[in-house]
N, C-alpha and C positions, 0 to 999 in steps of 0.2 A: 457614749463615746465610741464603742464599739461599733454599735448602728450606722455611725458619720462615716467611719474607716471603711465601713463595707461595701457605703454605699461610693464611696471615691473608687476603691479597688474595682467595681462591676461599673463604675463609670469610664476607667481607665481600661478596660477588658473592651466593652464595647465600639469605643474609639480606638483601638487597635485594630480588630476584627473587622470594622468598618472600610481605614484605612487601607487595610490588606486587602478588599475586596475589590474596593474600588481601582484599585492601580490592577487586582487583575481583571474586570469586568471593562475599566479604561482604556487598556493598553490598543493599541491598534492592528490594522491588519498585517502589518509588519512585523511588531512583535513577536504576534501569533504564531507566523510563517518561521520563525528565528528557528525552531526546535522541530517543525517537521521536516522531515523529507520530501522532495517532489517522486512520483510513482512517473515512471517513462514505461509503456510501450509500442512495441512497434512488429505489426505480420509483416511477412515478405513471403512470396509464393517460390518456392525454390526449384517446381519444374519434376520432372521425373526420378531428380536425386535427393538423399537428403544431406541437408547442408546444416554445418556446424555455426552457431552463434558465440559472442562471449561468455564467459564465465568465469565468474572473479569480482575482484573488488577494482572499481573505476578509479577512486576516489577515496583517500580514508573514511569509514562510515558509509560506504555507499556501494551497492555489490550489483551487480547485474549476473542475470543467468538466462536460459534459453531450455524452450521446450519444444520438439518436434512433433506436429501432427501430422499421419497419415492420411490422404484424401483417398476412401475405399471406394468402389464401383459394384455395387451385388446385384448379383441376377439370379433369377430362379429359374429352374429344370424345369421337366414335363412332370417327373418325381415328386417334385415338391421342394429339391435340396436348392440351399440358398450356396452360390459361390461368394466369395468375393475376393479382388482384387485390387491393391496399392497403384493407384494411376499417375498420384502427385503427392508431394508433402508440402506443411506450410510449416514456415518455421515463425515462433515468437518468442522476440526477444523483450524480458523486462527489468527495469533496473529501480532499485529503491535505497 
């Protein structure tokens, strides 16, 4: 009697586990898309100055920020010394 109960119990275990797979292995690319975030970004060449982006949140759940890069320029002497020089900055902004 035992035996019969055990084997309903691991017959019901598997048809759950089944179940649950399928509706996640199912679901479609919609679904999928429900719980992630889209990733945004975007360079913009800001010229001789450096120029400020967003920073904060857009959106509940959803933040954007911004990082500046330096465009250097290096030369070398007769010496051997390397200069260099800030010519441009890029700025990128991203949001998630």
């Amino acid at each position: 009697m035992i035996c019969k109960t055990m084997q309903y119990f691991l017959l019901a275990i598997t048809l759950a586990f089944g179940c649950a797979a399928a509706s996640i292995f199912a679901s479609g690319q919609v679904e999928a898309r429900r719980f992630v975030k889209e990733y945004y970004s975007e360079t913009y060449d800001t010229g001789s100055r450096p120029a400020r982006g967003y920073e904060g949140f857009l959106f509940p759940d959803y933040y954007c920020s911004y990082k500046r890069y330096p465009k250097r320029v290096c030369s070398t002497d007769r010496r051997g010394n390397e200069t260099c020089r800030v010519k441009g900055w890029t700025l990128e902004q991203t949001c998630q």
